[in-house]
NUKELO-255850 format. One record per residue: residue number from 0; x, z, y of N, C-alpha, C in turn. Coordinates in steps of 0.02 Angstrom, whole numbers. Atoms other than C-alpha are relative to their C-alpha. Example, Ala and Ser with C-alpha at 12.3 -4.5 7.8 and 13.67 -1.06 7.14 Angstrom:
2
[0,[45,0,-59],[615,390,-225],[45,0,60]],
[1,[-42,-3,-59],[684,357,-53],[-39,37,55]],
//
This chain:
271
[0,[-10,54,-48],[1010,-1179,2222],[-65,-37,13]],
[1,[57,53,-19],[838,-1276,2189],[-30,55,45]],
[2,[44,-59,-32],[745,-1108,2258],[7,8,79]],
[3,[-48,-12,-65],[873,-1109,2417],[-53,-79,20]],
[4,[23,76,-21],[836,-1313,2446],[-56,12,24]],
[5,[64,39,-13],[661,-1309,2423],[-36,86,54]],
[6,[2,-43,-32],[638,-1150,2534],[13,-20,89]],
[7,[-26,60,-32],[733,-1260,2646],[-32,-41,68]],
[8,[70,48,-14],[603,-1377,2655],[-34,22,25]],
[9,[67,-23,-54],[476,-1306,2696],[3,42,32]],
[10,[-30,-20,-82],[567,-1200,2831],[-10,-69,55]],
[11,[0,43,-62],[577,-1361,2911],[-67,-21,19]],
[12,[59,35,-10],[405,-1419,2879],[-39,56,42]],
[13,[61,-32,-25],[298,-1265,2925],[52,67,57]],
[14,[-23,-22,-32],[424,-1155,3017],[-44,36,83]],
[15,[51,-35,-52],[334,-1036,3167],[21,-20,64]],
[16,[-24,14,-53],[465,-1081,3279],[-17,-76,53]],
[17,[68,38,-34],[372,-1194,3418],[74,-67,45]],
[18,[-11,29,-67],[512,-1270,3542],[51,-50,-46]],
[19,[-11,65,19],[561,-1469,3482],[73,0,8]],
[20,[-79,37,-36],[729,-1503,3564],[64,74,-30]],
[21,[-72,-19,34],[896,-1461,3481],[9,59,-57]],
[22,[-15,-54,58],[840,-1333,3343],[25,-37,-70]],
[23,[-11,42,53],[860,-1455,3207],[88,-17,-12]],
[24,[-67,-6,1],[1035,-1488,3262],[47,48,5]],
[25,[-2,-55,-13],[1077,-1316,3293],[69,15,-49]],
[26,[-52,-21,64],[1159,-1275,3132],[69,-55,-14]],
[27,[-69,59,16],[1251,-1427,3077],[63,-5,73]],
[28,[-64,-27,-44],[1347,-1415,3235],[24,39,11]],
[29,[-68,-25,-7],[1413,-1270,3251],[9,3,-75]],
[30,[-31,0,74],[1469,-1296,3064],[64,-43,25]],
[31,[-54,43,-17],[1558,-1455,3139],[53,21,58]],
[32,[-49,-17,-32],[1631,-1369,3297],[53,67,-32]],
[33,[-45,-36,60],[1709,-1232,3166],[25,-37,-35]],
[34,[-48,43,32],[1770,-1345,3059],[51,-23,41]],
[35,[-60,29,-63],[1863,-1454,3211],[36,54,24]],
[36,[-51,-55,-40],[1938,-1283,3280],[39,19,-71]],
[37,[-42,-54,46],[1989,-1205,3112],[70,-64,-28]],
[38,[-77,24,25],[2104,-1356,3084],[40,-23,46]],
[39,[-39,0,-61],[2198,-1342,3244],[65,61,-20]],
[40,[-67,-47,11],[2369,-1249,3239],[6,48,62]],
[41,[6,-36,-76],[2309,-1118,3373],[54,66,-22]],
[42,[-80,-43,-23],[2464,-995,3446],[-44,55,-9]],
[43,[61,-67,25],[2405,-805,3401],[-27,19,68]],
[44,[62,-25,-55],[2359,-783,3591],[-59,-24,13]],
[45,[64,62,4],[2261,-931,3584],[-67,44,-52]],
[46,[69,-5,47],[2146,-865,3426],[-15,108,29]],
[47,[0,-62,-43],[2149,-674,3528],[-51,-14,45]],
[48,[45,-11,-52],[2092,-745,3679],[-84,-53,-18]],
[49,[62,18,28],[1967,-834,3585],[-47,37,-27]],
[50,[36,-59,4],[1909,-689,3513],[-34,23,22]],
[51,[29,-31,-69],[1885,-599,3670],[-67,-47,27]],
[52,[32,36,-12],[1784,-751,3733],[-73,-11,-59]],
[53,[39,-21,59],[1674,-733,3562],[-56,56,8]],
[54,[41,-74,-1],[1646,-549,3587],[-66,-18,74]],
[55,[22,-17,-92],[1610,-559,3787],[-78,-45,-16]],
[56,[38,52,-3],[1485,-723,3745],[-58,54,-76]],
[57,[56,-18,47],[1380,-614,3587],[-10,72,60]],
[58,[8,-71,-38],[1376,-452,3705],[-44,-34,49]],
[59,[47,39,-47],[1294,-572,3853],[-75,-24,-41]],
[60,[48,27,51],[1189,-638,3706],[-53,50,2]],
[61,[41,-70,46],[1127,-455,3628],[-51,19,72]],
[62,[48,-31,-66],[1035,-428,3821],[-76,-40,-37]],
[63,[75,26,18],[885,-549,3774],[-12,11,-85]],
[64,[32,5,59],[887,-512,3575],[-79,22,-1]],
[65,[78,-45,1],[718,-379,3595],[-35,-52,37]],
[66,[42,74,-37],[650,-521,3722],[-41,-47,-60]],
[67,[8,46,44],[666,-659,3591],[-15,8,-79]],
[68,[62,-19,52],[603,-558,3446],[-77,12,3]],
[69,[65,-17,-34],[459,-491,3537],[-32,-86,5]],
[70,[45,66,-21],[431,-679,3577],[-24,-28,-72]],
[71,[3,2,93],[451,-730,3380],[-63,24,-4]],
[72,[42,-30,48],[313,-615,3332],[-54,-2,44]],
[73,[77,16,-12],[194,-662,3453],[-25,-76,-10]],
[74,[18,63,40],[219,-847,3401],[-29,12,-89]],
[75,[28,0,60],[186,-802,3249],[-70,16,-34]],
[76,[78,-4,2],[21,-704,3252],[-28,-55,26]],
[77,[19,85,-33],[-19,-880,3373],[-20,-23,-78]],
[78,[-14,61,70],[21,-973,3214],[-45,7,-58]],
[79,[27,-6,63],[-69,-857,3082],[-94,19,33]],
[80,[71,6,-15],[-232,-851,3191],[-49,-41,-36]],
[81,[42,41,23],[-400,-910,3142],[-22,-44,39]],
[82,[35,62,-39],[-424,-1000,3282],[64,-23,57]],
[83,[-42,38,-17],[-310,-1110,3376],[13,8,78]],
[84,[8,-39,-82],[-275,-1042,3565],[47,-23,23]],
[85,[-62,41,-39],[-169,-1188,3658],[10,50,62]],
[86,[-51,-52,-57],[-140,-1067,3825],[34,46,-25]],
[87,[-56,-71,25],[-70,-918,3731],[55,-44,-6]],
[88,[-78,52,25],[41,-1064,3629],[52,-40,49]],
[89,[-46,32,-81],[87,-1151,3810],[37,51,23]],
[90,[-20,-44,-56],[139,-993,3894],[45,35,-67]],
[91,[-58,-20,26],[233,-916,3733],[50,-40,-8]],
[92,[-38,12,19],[319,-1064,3713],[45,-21,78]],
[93,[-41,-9,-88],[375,-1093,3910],[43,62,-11]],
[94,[-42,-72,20],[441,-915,3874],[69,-3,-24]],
[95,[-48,1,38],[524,-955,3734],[86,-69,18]],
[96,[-43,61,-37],[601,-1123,3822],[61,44,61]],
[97,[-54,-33,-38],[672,-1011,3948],[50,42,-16]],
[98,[-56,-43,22],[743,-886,3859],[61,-53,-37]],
[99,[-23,42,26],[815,-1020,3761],[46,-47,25]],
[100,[-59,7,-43],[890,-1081,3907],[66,19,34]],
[101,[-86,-59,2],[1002,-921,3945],[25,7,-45]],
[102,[-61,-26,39],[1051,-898,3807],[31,-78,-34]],
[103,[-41,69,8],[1111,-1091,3784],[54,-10,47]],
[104,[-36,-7,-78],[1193,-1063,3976],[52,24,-46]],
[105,[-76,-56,15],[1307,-921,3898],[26,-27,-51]],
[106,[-31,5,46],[1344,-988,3747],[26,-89,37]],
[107,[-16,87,-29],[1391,-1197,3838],[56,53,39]],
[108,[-64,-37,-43],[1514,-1064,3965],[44,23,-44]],
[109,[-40,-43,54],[1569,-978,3798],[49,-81,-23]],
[110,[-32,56,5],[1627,-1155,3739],[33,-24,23]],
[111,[-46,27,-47],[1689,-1228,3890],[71,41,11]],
[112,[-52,-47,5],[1815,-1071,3895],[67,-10,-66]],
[113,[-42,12,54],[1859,-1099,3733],[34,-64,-13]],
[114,[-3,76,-9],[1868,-1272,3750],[106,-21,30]],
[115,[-35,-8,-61],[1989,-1231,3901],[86,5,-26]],
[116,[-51,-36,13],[2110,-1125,3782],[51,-58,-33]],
[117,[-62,20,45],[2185,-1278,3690],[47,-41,44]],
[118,[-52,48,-24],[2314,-1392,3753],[-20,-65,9]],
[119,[22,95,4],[2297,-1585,3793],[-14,-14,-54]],
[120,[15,12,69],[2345,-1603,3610],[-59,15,-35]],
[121,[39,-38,35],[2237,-1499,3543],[-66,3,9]],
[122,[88,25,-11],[2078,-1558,3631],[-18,-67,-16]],
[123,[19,61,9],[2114,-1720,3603],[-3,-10,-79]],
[124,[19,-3,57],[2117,-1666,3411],[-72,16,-30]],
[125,[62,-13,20],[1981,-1571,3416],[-56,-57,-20]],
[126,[29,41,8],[1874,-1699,3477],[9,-58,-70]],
[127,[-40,38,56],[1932,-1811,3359],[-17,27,-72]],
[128,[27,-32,51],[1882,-1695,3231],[-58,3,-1]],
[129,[77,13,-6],[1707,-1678,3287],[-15,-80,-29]],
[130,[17,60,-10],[1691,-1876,3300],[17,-13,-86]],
[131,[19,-4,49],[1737,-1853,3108],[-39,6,-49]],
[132,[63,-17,16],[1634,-1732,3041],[-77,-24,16]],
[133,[85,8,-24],[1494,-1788,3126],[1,-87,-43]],
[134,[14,70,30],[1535,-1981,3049],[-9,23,-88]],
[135,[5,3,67],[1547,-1906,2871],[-76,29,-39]],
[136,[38,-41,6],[1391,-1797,2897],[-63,-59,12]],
[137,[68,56,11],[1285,-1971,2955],[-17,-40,-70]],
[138,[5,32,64],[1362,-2051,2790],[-42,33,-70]],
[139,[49,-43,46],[1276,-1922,2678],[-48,-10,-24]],
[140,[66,44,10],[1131,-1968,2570],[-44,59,18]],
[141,[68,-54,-16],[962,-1891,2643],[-47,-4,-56]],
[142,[39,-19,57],[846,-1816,2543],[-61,-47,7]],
[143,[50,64,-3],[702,-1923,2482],[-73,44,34]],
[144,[55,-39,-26],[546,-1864,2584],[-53,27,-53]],
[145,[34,-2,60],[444,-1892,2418],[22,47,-12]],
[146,[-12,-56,23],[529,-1761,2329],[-17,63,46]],
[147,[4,-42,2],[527,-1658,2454],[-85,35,3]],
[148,[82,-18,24],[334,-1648,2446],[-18,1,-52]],
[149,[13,-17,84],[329,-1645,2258],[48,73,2]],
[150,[-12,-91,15],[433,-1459,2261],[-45,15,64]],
[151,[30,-37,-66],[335,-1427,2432],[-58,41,-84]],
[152,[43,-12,35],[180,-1452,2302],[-6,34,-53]],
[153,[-6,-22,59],[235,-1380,2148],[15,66,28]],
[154,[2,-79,8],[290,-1207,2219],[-67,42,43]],
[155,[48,-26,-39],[130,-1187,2328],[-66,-36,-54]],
[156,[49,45,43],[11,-1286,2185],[-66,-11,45]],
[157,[24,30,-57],[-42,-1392,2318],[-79,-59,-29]],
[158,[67,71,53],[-218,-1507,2275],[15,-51,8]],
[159,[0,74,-31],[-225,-1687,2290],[6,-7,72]],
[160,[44,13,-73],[-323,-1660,2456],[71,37,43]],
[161,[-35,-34,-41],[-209,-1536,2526],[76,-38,7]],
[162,[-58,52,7],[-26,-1648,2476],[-15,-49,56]],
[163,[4,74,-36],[-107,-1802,2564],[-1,31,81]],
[164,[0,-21,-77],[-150,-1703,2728],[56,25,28]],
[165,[-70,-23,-13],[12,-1616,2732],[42,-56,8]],
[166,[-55,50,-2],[114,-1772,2694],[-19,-57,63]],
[167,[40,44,-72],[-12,-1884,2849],[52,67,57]],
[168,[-28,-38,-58],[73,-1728,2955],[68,7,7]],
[169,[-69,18,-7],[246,-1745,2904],[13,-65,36]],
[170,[-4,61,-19],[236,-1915,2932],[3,-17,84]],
[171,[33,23,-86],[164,-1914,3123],[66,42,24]],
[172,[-63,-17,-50],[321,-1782,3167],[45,-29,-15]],
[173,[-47,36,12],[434,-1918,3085],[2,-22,41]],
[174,[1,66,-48],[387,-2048,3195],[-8,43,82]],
[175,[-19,-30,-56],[384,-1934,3340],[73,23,19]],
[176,[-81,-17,-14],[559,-1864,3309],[21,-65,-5]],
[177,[-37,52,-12],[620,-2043,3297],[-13,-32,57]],
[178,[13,12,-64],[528,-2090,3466],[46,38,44]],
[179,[-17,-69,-54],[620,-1943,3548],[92,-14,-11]],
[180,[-57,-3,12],[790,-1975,3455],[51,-32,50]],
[181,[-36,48,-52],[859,-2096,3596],[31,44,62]],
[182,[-23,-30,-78],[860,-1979,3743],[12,71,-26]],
[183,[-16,-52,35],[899,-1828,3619],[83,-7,15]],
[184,[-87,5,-3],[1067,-1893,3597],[49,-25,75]],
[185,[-35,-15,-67],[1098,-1946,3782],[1,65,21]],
[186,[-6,-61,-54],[1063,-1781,3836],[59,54,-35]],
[187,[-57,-36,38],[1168,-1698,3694],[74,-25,33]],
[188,[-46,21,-3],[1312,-1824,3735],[16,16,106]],
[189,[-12,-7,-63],[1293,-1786,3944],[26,91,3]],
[190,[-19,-73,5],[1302,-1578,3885],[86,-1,-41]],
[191,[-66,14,33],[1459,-1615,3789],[53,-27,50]],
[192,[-53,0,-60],[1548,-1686,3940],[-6,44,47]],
[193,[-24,-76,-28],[1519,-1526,4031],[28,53,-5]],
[194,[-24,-54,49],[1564,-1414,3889],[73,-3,14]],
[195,[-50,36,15],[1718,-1527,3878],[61,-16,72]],
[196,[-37,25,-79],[1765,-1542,4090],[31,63,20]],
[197,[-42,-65,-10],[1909,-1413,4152],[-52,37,46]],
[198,[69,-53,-30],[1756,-1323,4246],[-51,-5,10]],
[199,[72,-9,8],[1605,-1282,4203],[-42,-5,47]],
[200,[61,44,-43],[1473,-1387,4299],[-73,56,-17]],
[201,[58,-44,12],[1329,-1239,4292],[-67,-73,22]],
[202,[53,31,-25],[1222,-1347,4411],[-39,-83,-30]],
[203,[7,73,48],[1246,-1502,4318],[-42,7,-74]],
[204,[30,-29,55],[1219,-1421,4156],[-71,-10,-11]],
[205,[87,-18,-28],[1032,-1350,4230],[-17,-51,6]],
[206,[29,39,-23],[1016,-1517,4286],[-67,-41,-57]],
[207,[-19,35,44],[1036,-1608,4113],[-71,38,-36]],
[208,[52,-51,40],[911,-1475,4037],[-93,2,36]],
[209,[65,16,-45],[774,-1503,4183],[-42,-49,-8]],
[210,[18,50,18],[753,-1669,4115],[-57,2,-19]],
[211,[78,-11,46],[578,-1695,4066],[-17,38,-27]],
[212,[48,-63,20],[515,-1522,4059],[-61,-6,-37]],
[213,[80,-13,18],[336,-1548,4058],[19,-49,-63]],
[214,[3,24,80],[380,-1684,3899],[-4,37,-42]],
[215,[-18,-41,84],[476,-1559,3793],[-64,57,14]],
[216,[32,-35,51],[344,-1434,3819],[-47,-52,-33]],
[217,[44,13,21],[196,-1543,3800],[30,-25,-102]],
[218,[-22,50,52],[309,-1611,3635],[11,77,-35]],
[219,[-29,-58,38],[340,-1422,3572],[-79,25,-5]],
[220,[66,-26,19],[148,-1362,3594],[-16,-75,-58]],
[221,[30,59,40],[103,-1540,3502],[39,32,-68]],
[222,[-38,-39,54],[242,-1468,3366],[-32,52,-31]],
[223,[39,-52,10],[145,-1302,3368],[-53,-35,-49]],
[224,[60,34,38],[-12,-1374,3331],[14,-34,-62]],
[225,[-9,54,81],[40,-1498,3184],[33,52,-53]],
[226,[-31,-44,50],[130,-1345,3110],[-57,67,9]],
[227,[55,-48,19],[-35,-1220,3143],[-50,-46,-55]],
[228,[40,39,44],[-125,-1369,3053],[23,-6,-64]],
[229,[1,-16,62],[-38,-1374,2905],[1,67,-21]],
[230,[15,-90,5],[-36,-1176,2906],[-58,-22,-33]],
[231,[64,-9,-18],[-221,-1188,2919],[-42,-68,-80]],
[232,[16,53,64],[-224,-1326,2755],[6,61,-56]],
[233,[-20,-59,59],[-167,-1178,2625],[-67,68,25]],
[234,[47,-55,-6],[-264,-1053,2571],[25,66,-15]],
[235,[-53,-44,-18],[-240,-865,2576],[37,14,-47]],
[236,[-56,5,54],[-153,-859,2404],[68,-20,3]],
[237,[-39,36,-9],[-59,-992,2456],[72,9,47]],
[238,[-39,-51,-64],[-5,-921,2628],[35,58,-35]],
[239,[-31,-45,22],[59,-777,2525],[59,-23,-8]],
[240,[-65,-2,43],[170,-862,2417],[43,-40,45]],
[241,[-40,3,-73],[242,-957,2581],[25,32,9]],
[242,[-34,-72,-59],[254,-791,2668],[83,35,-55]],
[243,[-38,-25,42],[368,-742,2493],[52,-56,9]],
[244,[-43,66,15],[463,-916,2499],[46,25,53]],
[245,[-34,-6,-68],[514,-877,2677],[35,54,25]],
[246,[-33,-54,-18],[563,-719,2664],[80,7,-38]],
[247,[-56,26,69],[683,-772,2512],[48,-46,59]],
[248,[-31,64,-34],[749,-923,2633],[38,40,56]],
[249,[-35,-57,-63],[783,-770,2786],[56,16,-9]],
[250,[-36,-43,20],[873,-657,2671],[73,-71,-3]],
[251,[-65,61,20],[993,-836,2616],[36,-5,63]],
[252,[-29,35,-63],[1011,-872,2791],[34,41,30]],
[253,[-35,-44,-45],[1081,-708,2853],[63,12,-34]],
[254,[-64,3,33],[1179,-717,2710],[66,-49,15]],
[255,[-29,32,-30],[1251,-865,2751],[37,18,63]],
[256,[-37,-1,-98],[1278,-818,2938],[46,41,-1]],
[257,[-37,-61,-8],[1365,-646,2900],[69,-54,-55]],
[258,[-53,-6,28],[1477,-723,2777],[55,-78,43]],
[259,[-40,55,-35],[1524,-883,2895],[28,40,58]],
[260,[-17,-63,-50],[1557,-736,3041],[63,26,-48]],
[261,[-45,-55,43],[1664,-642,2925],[70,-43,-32]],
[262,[-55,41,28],[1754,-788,2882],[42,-56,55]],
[263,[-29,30,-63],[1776,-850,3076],[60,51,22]],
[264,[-46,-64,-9],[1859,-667,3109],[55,10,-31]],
[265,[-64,14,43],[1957,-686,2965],[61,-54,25]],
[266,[-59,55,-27],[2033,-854,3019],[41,9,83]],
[267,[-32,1,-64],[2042,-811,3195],[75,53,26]],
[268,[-29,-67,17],[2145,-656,3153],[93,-5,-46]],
[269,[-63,-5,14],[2283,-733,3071],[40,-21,23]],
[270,[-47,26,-45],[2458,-775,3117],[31,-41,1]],
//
């Protein structure tokens, strides 16, 4: 479990992945919109045609996977360069923003469908369930930042010099993600009443997402950079045992995903 945590960590801290807006929340929600559906008393056509809507929405998905790997691995050489090349990093991560956009489209239509399938009751539970989870999930104690730069340091045997520069760079995307947090959650809470409206507002959607383009990139290359800079603090030993941390943290995470999949199929499946 400490190995998982602190693997964790510094997924979040040095992570290759470049584009700011909504990866962070990514996970914890759909944890919370699974939770809110699995304790609904859905009719067996209901968790069928949900199914179907499942399949149809990962099959639309699987078109850009080779895209959005291919894009992955050229952020990444970006990242493990010796020298720092803001146009490549602008133009892979525009890329990556877009793709990122279809496949958010299909999966916000995949929702709204599903959304569609329950009853008055049953949406007005849902919700209701979200507005839970999500209150029990703010009450939660957060991890102390300190610590997590004392295991950052201890599994990468970080110097003095190198801790302090790393922790000056955590710090600056703190206070950036809390600058940003205001119009994060309007725009989350304006996509949630589309998800949520008996028909799917495409144009609205696009609209909601158009919002200050040029910000989020200039705020996702700035991301880049502060995460090629602490890259670029470690040395190549160091970078190794990263590259080993992260590959450990992959394997957890697919684990995780296959066995939360396996356990959506399961529930959706019974009668």
């Amino acid at each position: 479990m400490k190995k998982l945590l602190l693997s964790l960590t510094i997924a979040s801290l040095l992570s290759v992945s470049a584009v700011a807006i909504n990866a962070k929340e990514k996970g914890q929600r759909g944890d919370h919109e699974r939770m809110a559906m699995h304790s609904l008393s859905l009719s067996a056509q209901q968790k069928e045609d949900m199914k179907q809507i499942h399949k149809e929405a990962k099959q639309d998905l699987s078109v850009y996977r080779a895209e959005r790997q291919q894009n992955r691995e050229s952020m990444r050489a970006l990242m493990q360069s010796n020298v720092w090349d803001e146009v490549a990093v602008t133009a892979a991560i525009e890329q990556q923003m877009d793709l990122n956009l279809k496949t958010k489209l299909i999966q916000a239509k995949s929702k709204n469908k599903i959304f569609n399938q329950l009853t008055n009751e049953q949406q007005a539970q849902f919700i209701a369930n979200q507005e839970e989870k999500k209150g029990k999930t703010k009450n939660l104690k957060r991890n102390n930042p300190e610590k997590k730069m004392k295991r950052l340091a201890k599994a990468l045997e970080l110097s003095d010099e190198q801790e302090a520069k790393i922790a000056a760079m955590m710090l600056s995307n703190k206070q950036q993600r809390e600058a940003n947090k205001a119009e994060f959650m309007s725009m989350k809470e304006q996509v949630k009443r589309i998800i949520q409206a008996k028909e799917f507002d495409e144009s609205a959607w696009l609209a909601v997402h158009a919002q200050n383009k040029q910000q989020k990139l200039d705020m996702a290359v700035s991301k880049a950079k502060s995460r090629y800079d602490m890259l670029s603090v470690l040395s190549p030993e160091q970078k190794e045992k990263f590259a080993k941390i992260m590959k450990k943290a992959k394997k957890s995470k697919m684990h995780k995903k296959m066995h939360s999949e396996r356990k959506d199929k399961s529930e959706m499946t019974e009668s």
